[in-house]
C-alpha positions in Angstrom: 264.5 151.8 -14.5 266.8 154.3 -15.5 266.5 158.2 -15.3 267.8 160.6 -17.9 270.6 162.7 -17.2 270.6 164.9 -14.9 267.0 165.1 -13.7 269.0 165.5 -10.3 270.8 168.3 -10.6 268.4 170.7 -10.4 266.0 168.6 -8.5 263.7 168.1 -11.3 261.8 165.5 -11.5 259.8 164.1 -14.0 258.8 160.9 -15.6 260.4 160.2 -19.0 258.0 158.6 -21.9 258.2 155.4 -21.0 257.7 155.6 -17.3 254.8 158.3 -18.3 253.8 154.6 -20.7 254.0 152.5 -17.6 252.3 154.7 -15.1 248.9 154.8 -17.2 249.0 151.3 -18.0 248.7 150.9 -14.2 246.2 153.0 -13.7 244.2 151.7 -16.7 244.3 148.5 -15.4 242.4 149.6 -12.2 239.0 150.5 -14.4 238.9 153.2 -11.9 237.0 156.0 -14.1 237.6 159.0 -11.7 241.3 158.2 -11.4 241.6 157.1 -15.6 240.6 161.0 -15.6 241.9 162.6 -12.3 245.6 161.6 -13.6 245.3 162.4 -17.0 243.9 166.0 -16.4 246.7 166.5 -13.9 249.6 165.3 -16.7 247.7 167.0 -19.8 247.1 170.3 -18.0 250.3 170.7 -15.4 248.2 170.6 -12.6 248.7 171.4 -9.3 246.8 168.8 -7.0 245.5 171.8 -5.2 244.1 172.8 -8.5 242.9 169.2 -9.4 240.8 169.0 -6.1 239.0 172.6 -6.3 238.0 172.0 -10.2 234.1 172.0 -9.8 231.5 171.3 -12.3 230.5 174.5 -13.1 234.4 174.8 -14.7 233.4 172.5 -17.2 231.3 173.1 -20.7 231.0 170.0 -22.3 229.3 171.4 -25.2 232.5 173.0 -26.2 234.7 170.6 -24.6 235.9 173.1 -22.2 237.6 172.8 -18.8 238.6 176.1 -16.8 240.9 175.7 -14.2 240.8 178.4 -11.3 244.1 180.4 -10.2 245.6 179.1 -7.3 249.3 179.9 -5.6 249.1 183.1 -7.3 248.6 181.6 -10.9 246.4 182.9 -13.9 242.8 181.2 -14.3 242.8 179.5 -17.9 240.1 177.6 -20.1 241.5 174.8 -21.9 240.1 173.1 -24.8 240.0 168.7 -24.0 241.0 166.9 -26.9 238.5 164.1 -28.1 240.0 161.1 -26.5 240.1 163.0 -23.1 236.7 164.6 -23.4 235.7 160.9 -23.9 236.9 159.9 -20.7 235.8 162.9 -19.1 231.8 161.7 -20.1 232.5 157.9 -18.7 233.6 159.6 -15.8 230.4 161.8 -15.3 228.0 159.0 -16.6 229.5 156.7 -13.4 229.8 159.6 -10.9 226.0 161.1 -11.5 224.7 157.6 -10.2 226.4 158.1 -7.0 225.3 159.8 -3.8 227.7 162.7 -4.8 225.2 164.1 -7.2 225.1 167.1 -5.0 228.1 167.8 -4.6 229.4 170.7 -6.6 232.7 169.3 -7.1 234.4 167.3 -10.2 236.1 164.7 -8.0 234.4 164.8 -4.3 234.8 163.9 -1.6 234.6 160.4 -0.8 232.2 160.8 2.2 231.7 164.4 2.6 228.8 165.6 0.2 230.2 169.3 -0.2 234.0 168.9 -0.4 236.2 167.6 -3.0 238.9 165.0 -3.2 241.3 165.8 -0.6 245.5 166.3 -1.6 246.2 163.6 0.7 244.1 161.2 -1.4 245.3 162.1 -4.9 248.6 161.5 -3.4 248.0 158.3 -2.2 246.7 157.1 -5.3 249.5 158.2 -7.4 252.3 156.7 -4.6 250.3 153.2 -5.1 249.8 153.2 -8.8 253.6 154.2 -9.2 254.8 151.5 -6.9 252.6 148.9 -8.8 254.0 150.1 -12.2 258.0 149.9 -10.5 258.7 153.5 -10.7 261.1 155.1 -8.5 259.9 156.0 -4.8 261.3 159.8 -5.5 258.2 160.7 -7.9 255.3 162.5 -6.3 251.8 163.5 -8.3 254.0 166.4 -8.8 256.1 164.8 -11.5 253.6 164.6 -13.5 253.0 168.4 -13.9 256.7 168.9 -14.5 256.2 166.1 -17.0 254.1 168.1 -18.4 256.0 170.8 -18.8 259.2 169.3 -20.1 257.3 167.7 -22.5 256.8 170.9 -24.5 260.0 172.2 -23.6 261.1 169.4 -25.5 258.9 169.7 -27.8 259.7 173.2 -29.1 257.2 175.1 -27.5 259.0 178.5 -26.2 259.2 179.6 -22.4 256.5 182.0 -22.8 254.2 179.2 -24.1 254.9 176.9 -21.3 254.3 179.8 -18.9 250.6 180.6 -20.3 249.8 176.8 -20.8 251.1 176.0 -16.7 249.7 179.4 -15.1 253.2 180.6 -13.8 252.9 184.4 -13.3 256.7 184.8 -13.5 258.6 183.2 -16.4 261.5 182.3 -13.6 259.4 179.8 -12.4 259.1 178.2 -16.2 263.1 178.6 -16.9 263.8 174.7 -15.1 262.7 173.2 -17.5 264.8 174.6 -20.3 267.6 174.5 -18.2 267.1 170.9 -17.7 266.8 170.1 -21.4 270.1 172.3 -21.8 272.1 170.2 -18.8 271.1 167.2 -20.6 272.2 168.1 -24.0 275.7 169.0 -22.3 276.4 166.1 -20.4 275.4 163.7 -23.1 277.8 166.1 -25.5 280.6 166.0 -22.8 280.3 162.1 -22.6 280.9 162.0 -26.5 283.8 164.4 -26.6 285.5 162.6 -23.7 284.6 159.4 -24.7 288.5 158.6 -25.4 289.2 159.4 -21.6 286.2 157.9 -19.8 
Protein backbone atom coordinates (compact mmCIF):
# COMPACT_ATOMS: atom_id res chain seq x y z
CA UNK A 1 0.00 0.00 0.00
CA UNK A 2 1.47 3.10 -0.67
CA UNK A 3 2.70 5.89 1.80
CA UNK A 4 2.44 9.60 1.23
CA UNK A 5 5.28 11.55 0.52
CA UNK A 6 7.68 11.95 2.64
CA UNK A 7 6.48 10.35 5.90
CA UNK A 8 10.22 9.27 5.83
CA UNK A 9 12.02 12.07 5.99
CA UNK A 10 11.50 13.18 9.15
CA UNK A 11 10.72 9.76 10.50
CA UNK A 12 7.13 10.32 10.90
CA UNK A 13 5.06 7.92 10.77
CA UNK A 14 1.54 7.69 10.52
CA UNK A 15 -1.27 5.87 8.88
CA UNK A 16 -2.97 7.83 6.03
CA UNK A 17 -7.08 7.61 5.87
CA UNK A 18 -7.31 4.65 4.28
CA UNK A 19 -4.87 2.53 6.12
CA UNK A 20 -6.51 4.33 9.35
CA UNK A 21 -10.03 2.66 7.21
CA UNK A 22 -8.39 -0.69 6.99
CA UNK A 23 -6.91 -0.95 10.38
CA UNK A 24 -10.40 -0.58 12.22
CA UNK A 25 -12.03 -2.80 9.90
CA UNK A 26 -9.66 -5.39 11.27
CA UNK A 27 -10.12 -4.79 14.58
CA UNK A 28 -13.91 -4.61 14.21
CA UNK A 29 -13.96 -7.79 12.77
CA UNK A 30 -12.41 -9.35 15.98
CA UNK A 31 -15.78 -8.39 18.16
CA UNK A 32 -13.20 -7.81 20.70
CA UNK A 33 -14.99 -4.87 22.91
CA UNK A 34 -11.94 -3.87 24.96
CA UNK A 35 -9.70 -3.59 21.90
CA UNK A 36 -12.99 -1.90 19.54
CA UNK A 37 -12.31 0.78 22.44
CA UNK A 38 -8.61 0.47 23.56
CA UNK A 39 -7.64 1.53 19.81
CA UNK A 40 -10.04 4.02 19.16
CA UNK A 41 -9.24 6.01 22.44
CA UNK A 42 -5.61 5.77 21.61
CA UNK A 43 -6.21 7.28 17.76
CA UNK A 44 -9.07 9.88 19.00
CA UNK A 45 -7.07 11.19 21.93
CA UNK A 46 -3.12 10.86 20.68
CA UNK A 47 -2.42 8.60 23.33
CA UNK A 48 0.56 7.41 24.56
CA UNK A 49 0.24 3.62 25.38
CA UNK A 50 1.71 4.42 28.66
CA UNK A 51 -1.20 6.75 29.05
CA UNK A 52 -3.74 4.14 27.57
CA UNK A 53 -2.73 1.49 30.28
CA UNK A 54 -2.78 3.88 33.54
CA UNK A 55 -6.36 5.32 32.51
CA UNK A 56 -8.48 4.00 35.56
CA UNK A 57 -12.08 4.13 36.15
CA UNK A 58 -12.25 6.80 38.36
CA UNK A 59 -10.98 9.07 35.07
CA UNK A 60 -14.12 8.51 33.63
CA UNK A 61 -17.75 10.36 34.13
CA UNK A 62 -20.10 8.82 32.07
CA UNK A 63 -22.74 11.10 33.02
CA UNK A 64 -21.01 13.84 31.24
CA UNK A 65 -19.29 11.67 28.78
CA UNK A 66 -15.97 12.57 30.24
CA UNK A 67 -12.65 10.85 30.10
CA UNK A 68 -9.51 12.47 31.87
CA UNK A 69 -6.27 11.32 30.96
CA UNK A 70 -3.44 11.69 33.61
CA UNK A 71 -0.02 13.45 32.68
CA UNK A 72 2.61 11.21 31.93
CA UNK A 73 6.38 11.92 30.30
CA UNK A 74 6.01 15.30 31.53
CA UNK A 75 2.67 16.08 29.72
CA UNK A 76 -0.48 18.23 31.04
CA UNK A 77 -3.45 16.08 32.57
CA UNK A 78 -6.62 16.88 30.24
CA UNK A 79 -10.45 15.95 30.40
CA UNK A 80 -11.81 15.25 27.18
CA UNK A 81 -15.31 15.28 26.17
CA UNK A 82 -16.22 11.43 24.07
CA UNK A 83 -18.34 11.93 21.24
CA UNK A 84 -21.61 9.86 21.05
CA UNK A 85 -20.50 7.05 18.87
CA UNK A 86 -17.36 6.54 21.10
CA UNK A 87 -19.14 6.99 24.40
CA UNK A 88 -21.37 4.14 22.96
CA UNK A 89 -18.58 1.88 22.64
CA UNK A 90 -17.08 2.96 25.77
CA UNK A 91 -20.71 1.50 27.70
CA UNK A 92 -20.46 -2.12 25.58
CA UNK A 93 -17.16 -2.12 26.78
CA UNK A 94 -18.00 -1.70 30.55
CA UNK A 95 -21.36 -3.72 30.25
CA UNK A 96 -18.89 -6.89 29.11
CA UNK A 97 -15.88 -6.01 31.42
CA UNK A 98 -18.15 -5.67 34.85
CA UNK A 99 -19.07 -9.43 34.34
CA UNK A 100 -15.60 -10.40 34.57
CA UNK A 101 -13.42 -11.30 37.52
CA UNK A 102 -11.76 -7.80 37.02
CA UNK A 103 -14.56 -6.14 38.73
CA UNK A 104 -12.05 -5.09 41.23
CA UNK A 105 -9.70 -4.00 39.61
CA UNK A 106 -9.39 -0.22 39.46
CA UNK A 107 -8.23 0.02 36.07
CA UNK A 108 -10.08 0.67 32.53
CA UNK A 109 -8.28 -2.00 30.66
CA UNK A 110 -6.64 -4.59 33.42
CA UNK A 111 -4.74 -6.67 33.55
CA UNK A 112 -5.39 -9.95 32.09
CA UNK A 113 -4.55 -12.04 35.19
CA UNK A 114 -3.42 -9.67 37.69
CA UNK A 115 -6.54 -8.19 39.67
CA UNK A 116 -4.78 -4.71 40.47
CA UNK A 117 -2.73 -3.84 37.41
CA UNK A 118 -3.66 -2.72 34.02
CA UNK A 119 -3.07 -3.75 30.57
CA UNK A 120 0.57 -3.99 30.17
CA UNK A 121 2.56 -1.91 26.97
CA UNK A 122 3.74 -5.02 25.83
CA UNK A 123 0.18 -6.31 25.24
CA UNK A 124 -1.40 -3.22 23.54
CA UNK A 125 1.53 -3.57 21.34
CA UNK A 126 1.06 -6.97 20.42
CA UNK A 127 -2.34 -6.43 19.53
CA UNK A 128 -1.83 -3.53 17.33
CA UNK A 129 1.33 -5.55 15.44
CA UNK A 130 -1.31 -8.48 14.74
CA UNK A 131 -4.27 -6.46 13.77
CA UNK A 132 -1.93 -4.40 11.35
CA UNK A 133 -0.43 -7.45 9.88
CA UNK A 134 -3.94 -8.93 9.31
CA UNK A 135 -5.20 -5.71 7.66
CA UNK A 136 -1.65 -5.63 5.21
CA UNK A 137 -0.16 -2.66 6.63
CA UNK A 138 3.37 -1.99 6.52
CA UNK A 139 5.69 -3.80 9.32
CA UNK A 140 7.15 -0.08 10.17
CA UNK A 141 3.91 1.15 12.08
CA UNK A 142 3.86 0.77 15.85
CA UNK A 143 0.59 1.70 18.20
CA UNK A 144 2.52 4.80 18.06
CA UNK A 145 1.31 5.73 14.61
CA UNK A 146 -1.71 6.07 15.64
CA UNK A 147 -1.12 8.97 18.00
CA UNK A 148 0.83 10.79 15.27
CA UNK A 149 -2.22 9.92 13.19
CA UNK A 150 -3.86 11.69 15.38
CA UNK A 151 -2.06 14.58 15.27
CA UNK A 152 -1.56 15.00 11.61
CA UNK A 153 -4.98 14.67 11.26
CA UNK A 154 -5.71 18.14 12.67
CA UNK A 155 -2.65 19.48 11.31
CA UNK A 156 -4.30 18.75 8.28
CA UNK A 157 -7.22 19.73 9.17
CA UNK A 158 -6.59 23.36 10.06
CA UNK A 159 -6.27 23.17 13.62
CA UNK A 160 -3.17 25.50 14.64
CA UNK A 161 0.12 24.26 16.48
CA UNK A 162 -1.04 25.53 19.76
CA UNK A 163 -4.31 23.48 19.37
CA UNK A 164 -2.62 20.32 18.56
CA UNK A 165 -0.29 20.97 21.56
CA UNK A 166 -3.29 21.40 24.23
CA UNK A 167 -5.33 18.48 22.49
CA UNK A 168 -1.87 15.89 22.64
CA UNK A 169 -0.50 17.12 26.15
CA UNK A 170 3.02 18.30 24.71
CA UNK A 171 4.46 20.84 27.23
CA UNK A 172 6.68 22.41 24.60
CA UNK A 173 5.24 23.37 21.21
CA UNK A 174 8.72 21.84 19.55
CA UNK A 175 7.53 18.68 20.21
CA UNK A 176 4.09 19.57 18.04
CA UNK A 177 6.16 21.40 15.12
CA UNK A 178 6.60 17.58 13.06
CA UNK A 179 3.68 17.55 12.14
CA UNK A 180 3.38 20.79 10.38
CA UNK A 181 6.62 20.27 8.97
CA UNK A 182 5.52 17.15 7.55
CA UNK A 183 2.36 18.58 5.93
CA UNK A 184 4.78 21.47 4.52
CA UNK A 185 7.53 18.64 2.99
CA UNK A 186 4.60 17.12 1.47
CA UNK A 187 3.09 20.08 -0.20
CA UNK A 188 6.73 20.82 -1.61
CA UNK A 189 7.67 17.69 -3.07
CA UNK A 190 4.29 17.12 -4.69
CA UNK A 191 4.78 21.04 -6.01
CA UNK A 192 8.40 20.22 -7.14
CA UNK A 193 7.11 16.98 -9.00
CA UNK A 194 4.56 19.37 -10.96
CA UNK A 195 7.08 22.09 -11.72
CA UNK A 196 9.64 19.54 -12.97
CA UNK A 197 7.36 17.41 -14.47
CA UNK A 198 8.87 18.31 -18.05
CA UNK A 199 12.35 16.85 -16.73
CA UNK A 200 11.40 13.85 -14.66
Amino acid sequence: MARPLGTKKFGLKYLNDEELKQFFKTVDRSKDRRDILLFRLVLFLGLRVSECSQVELKDLNLESHQIRIQALKNGRSRTYDLNGRLSERLNAYLKQRNKKADRKNPYLFPHPRRWDESISSQVVKYRFKVYAEKAGLNSDFSVHSLRHSCGITHARNGKSAIEVMIWLRHRSINSTQIYFEQIVFENQAQESAEIFAAYL
